[in-house]
C-alpha positions in Angstrom: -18.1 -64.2 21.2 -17.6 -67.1 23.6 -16.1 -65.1 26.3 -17.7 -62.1 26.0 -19.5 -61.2 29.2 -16.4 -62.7 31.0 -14.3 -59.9 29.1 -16.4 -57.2 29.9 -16.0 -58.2 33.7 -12.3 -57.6 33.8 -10.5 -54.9 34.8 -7.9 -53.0 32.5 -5.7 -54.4 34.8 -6.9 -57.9 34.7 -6.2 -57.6 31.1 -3.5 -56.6 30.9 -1.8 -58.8 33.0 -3.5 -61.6 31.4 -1.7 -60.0 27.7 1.5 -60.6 29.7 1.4 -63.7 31.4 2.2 -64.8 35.2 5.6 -65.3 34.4 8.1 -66.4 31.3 6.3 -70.1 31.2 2.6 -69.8 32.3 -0.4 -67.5 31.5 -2.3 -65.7 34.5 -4.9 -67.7 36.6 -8.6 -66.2 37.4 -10.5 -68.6 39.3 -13.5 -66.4 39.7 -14.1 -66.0 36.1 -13.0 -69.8 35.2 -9.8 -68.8 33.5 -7.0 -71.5 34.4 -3.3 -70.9 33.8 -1.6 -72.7 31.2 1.9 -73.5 30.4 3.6 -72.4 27.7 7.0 -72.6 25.9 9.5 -71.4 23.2 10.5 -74.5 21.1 11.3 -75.0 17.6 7.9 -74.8 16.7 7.3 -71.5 18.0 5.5 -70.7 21.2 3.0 -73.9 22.2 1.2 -75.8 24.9 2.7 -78.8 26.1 0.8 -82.1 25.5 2.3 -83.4 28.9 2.8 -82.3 32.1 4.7 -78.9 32.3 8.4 -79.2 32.2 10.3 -75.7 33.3 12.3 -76.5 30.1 9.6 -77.5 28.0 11.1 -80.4 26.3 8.0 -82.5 26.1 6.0 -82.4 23.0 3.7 -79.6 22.4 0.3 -79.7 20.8 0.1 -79.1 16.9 -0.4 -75.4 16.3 -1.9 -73.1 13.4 -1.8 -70.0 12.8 -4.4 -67.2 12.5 -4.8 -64.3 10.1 -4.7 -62.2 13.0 -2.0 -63.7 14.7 -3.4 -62.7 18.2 -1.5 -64.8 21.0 -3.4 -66.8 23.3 -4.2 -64.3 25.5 -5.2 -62.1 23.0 -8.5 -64.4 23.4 -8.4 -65.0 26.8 -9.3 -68.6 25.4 -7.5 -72.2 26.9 -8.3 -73.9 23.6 -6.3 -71.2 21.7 -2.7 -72.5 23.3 -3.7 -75.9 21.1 -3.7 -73.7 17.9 -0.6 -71.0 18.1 1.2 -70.4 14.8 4.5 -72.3 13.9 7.0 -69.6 13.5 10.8 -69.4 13.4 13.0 -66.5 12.4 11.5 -64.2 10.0 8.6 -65.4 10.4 8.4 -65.0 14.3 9.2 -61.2 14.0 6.2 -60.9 11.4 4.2 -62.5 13.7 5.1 -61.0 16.8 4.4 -57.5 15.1 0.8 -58.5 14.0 0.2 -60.0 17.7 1.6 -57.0 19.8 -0.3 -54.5 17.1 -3.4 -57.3 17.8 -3.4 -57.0 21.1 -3.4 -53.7 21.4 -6.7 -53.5 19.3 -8.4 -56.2 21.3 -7.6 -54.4 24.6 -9.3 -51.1 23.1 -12.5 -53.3 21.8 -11.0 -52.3 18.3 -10.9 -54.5 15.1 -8.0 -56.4 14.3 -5.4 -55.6 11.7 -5.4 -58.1 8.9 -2.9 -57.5 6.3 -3.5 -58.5 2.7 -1.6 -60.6 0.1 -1.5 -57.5 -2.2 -0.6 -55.2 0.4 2.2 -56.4 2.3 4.8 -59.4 2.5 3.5 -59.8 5.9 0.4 -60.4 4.8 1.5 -63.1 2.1 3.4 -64.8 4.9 0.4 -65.2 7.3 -1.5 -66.1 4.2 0.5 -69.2 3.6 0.5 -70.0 6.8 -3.3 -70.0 7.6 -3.7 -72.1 4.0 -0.9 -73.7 3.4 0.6 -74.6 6.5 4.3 -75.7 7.2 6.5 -78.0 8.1 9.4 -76.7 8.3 11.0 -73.1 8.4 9.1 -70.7 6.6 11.6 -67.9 4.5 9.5 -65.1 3.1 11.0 -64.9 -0.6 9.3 -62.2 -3.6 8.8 -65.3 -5.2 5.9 -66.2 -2.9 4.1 -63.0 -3.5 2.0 -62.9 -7.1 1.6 -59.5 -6.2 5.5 -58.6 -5.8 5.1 -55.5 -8.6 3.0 -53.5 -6.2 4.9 -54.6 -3.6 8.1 -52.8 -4.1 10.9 -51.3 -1.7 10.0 -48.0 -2.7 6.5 -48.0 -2.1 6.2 -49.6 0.9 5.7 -46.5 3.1 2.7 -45.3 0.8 1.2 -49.1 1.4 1.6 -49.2 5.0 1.9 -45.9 6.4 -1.6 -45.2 6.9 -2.3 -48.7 8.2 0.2 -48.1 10.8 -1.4 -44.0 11.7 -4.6 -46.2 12.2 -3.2 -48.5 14.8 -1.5 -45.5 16.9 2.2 -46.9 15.4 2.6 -43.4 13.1 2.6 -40.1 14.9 0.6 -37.4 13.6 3.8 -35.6 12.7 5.6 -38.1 10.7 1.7 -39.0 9.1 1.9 -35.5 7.8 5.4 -35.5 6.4 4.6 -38.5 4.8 1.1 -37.0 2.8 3.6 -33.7 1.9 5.7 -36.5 -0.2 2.5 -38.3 -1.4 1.3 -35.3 -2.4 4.5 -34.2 -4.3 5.0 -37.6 -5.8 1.4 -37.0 -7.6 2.1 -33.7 -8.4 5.1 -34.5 -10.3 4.0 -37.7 -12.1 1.4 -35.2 -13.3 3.8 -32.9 -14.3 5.9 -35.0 -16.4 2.6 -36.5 -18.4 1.6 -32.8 -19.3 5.3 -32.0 -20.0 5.4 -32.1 -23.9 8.6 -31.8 -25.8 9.1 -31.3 -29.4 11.5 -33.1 -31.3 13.8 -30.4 -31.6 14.1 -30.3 -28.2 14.2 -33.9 -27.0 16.5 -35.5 -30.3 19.9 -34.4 -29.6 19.6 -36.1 -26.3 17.7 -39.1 -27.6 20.7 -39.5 -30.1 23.5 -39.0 -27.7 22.2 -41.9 -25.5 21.7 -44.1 -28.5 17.7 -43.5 -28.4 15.7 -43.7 -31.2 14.8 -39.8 -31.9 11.3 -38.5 -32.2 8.9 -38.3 -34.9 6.4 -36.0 -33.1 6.1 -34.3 -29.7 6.7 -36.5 -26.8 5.9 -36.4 -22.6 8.6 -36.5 -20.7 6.5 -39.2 -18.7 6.5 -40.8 -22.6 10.1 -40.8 -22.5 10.6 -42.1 -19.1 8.3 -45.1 -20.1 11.8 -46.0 -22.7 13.4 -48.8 -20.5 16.9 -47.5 -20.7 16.0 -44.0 -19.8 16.0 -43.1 -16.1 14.4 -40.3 -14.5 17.7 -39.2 -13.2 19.1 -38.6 -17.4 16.1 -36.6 -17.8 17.2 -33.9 -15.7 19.1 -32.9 -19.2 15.9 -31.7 -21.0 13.7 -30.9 -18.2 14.6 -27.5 -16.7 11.2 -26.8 -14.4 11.7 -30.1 -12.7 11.6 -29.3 -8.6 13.8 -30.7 -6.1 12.9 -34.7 -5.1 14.6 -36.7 -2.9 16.3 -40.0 -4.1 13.4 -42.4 -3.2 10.6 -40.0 -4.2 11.9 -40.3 -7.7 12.4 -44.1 -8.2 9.1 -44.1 -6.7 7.9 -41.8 -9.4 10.0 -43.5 -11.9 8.9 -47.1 -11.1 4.8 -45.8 -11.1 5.6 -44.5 -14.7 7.4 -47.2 -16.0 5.2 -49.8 -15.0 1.8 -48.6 -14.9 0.4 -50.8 -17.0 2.1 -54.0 -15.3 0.2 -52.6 -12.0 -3.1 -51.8 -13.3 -3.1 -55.2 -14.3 -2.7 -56.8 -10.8 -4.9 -54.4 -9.5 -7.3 -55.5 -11.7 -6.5 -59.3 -10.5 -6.6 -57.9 -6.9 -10.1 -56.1 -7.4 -11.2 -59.5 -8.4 -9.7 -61.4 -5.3 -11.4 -59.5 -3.2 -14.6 -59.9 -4.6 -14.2 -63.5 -3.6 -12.6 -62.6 0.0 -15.6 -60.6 0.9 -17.6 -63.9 0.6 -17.2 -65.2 3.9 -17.6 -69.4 4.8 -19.5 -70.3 8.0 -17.3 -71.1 10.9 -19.6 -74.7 11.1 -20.1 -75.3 7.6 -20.2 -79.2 6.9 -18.2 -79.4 3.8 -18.7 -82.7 3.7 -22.8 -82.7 3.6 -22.1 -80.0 0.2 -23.7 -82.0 -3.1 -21.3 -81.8 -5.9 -18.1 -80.9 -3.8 -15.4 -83.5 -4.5 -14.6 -85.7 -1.9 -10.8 -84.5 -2.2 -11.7 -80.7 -1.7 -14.1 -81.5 1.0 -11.5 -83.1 2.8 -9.0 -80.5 2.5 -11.5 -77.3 2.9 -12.7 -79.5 6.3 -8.8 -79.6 7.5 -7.9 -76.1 6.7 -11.3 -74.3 7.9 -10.8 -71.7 5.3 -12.3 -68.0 6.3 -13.3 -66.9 3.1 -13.7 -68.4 -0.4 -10.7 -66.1 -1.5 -9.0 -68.3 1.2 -10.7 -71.6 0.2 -9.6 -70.7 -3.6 -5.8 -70.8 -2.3 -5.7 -74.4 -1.2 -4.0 -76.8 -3.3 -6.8 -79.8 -4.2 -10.0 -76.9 -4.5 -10.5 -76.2 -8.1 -12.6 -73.8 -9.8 -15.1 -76.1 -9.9 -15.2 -76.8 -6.2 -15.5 -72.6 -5.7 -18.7 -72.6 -7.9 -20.4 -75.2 -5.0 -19.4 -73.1 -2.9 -20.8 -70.2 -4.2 -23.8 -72.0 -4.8 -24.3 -73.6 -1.4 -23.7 -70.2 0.3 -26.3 -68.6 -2.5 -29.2 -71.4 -1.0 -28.3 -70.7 2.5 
C-alpha cells in the first residue's frame, strides 16, 4: 500500500479527523506526514476536486471522477490523487454510495477488509457495478431491469441476503441477528414440511375442483401443489391443518422459494460461474495493449476502464469472449 507506514503513524484521532474533513469544503492538512488539504465540493457530479483554484461555492469545473467498487471517499485512502477519481453520484445513487463509504470507512479505520457487494446479491451491488464498468453520463436510476439477477433478488428475501453482511460490519445487533436466524430457521423448517406433506386425492380433489384446479391422479405434496401458479400458500391453509403460525412475509418468502426454485437454481448456477471468473484477478499495471491477439478495440476499452477482475473485464461492452480467452491465457503465462 502506498501509504502504509504513513497510516500506521497516525493517531486514532488523526484519523479520524482526516474521515471528516477540516471543515464542509476542504480535507484536514498534516504537514509532517506530507498530507496537504484539498478542496472539495457538492456539484451535480457528485462530490469532486476542483480543476481550478478553490471557489467557496465551487462553481469551477471539477476533475472527471470514477467510481470504485468500494466506494471509500477520499479520505478513506488518505490519498490526494483519489479527489481526481470520486464516483458520479446523484440521488439514489448517492445514498447507495454514501452507505458503502460510511460502512467503508469504518472497516479501513479498524484495518478491516472492505465490503464489496455483489451483482447477485444486492441492487447496491449492481449499481456500483455499472458504475465501475460502465460509467455514466448522466443520472444513474437503479431499475430491476438492470439486475440479470433480479429473481434472487426479491423484496422478500432481502433480509436473508443482507442481514448477515450487515452483523459482520457491526450494523446488526446481536439481538436482532438472532431473531432474524429464529425466522430463517423456521422458513426452512416449513418448506421442509410442505415437501414431506403428502396428500391423497381424496383429500386434496374437492378443493382442487372448487378453485377450478385440475384434481389429482395420485398423491401430491403440498409443496407440489403450491408449485400450481394460481395456488397461493395462503388457499392452502384449507387442506393443511398442522401448518404453524408464520407471519405474512415469512410465507411469501416460503411461497416464492417454492414456486420458483428451479428459476433460482438456474441463476445460481449462472452466478457460480461468474464468480469463477471474478476470482481471476487482472494486474493493476497490466499493459493491455502489449497482449498478442487482443483486439485493438478491447485493448482500448479494457486500458480506459482498468477492470479488477476478468468477471469485470467480461462486462464491458466491446470485450468479447474471445478477448476473455487472451486474457486468460496471458494471465496463465504470467
Amino acid at each position: 500500500m502506498k501509504h502504509k507506514k504513513i497510516i500506521e503513524k497516525l493517531s486514532l484521532e488523526e484519523k479520524a479527523a482526516l474521515m471528516s474533513g477540516r471543515d464542509f469544503w476542504s480535507t484536514t492538512e498534516y504537514k509532517e506526514y506530507g498530507i496537504p488539504s484539498i478542496f472539495l465540493a457538492d456539484g451535480p457530479h457528485g462530490v469532486r476536486k476542483q480543476a481550478a483554484a478553490s471557489d467557496h461555492l465551487g462553481l469551477n469545473p471539477s476533475i472527471p471522477a470514477t467510481c470504485f467498487p468500494t466506494t471509500a471517499t477520499m479520505a478513506n485512502t488518505w490519498n490526494e490523487d483519489l479527489g481526481e477519481k470520486l464516483g458520479e453520484c446523484l440521488g439514489e445513487e448517492a445514498a447507495a454510495q454514501g452507505l458503502l463509504a460510511g460502512i467503508n470507512a469504518a472497516q479501513k479505520i479498524k484495518g478491516l477488509e472492505p465490503l464489496i457487494l455483489s451483482r447477485s446479491g444486492s441492487y447496491i451491488g449492481t449499481l456500483v457495478d455499472d458504475l465501475v464498468i460502465k460509467g455514466t453520463n448522466e443520472p444513474y436510476r437503479m431499475m430491476t431491469s438492470r439486475s440479470e439477477y433480479r429473481l434472487l433478488l426479491r423484496q422478500d428475501n432481502a433480509d436473508s441476503r443482507l442481514t448477515p453482511l450487515g452483523h459482520r460490519v457491526g450494523l446488526i445487533d446481536e439481538a436482532r441477528f438472532k431473531e432474524f436466524e429464529a425466522k430463517q430457521v423456521r422458513i426452512s423448517a416449513e418448506k421442509a414440511r410442505l415437501e414431506q406433506t403428502v396428500l391423497s386425492p381424496a383429500k386434496a380433489n374437492a378443493f382442487l375442483e372448487c378453485i377450478g384446479e385440475t384434481p389429482l391422479k395420485s398423491g401430491a405434496s403440498l409443496a407440489d401443489l403450491l408449485r400450481r401458479p394460481s395456488i397461493s400458500y395462503a388457499q392452502l391453509a384449507e387442506i393443511d391443518e398442522n401448518r404453524p403460525f408464520l407471519t405474512v412475509s415469512e410465507q411469501l418468502t416460503i411461497e416464492s422459494d417454492i414456486k420458483y426454485a428451479g428459476y433460482a437454481a438456474r441463476q445460481i448456477g449462472e452466478v457460480k460461474r461468474h464468480i469463477k471468473l471474478e476470482e481471476k484477478k487482472l494486474p493493476a499495471d497490466i499493459d493491455y495493449k502489449g497482449i498478442k491477439g487482443l483486439r485493438i478495440e478491447a485493448a482500448q476499452k479494457l486500458d480506459k476502464m482498468r477492470p479488477l477482475t476478468i468477471g469485470q473485464a467480461s462486462a464491458i461492452s466491446g470485450v468479447n469472449p474471445a478477448d476473455i480467452s487472451v486474457l486468460l491465457i496471458y494471465l496463465g503465462l504470467h
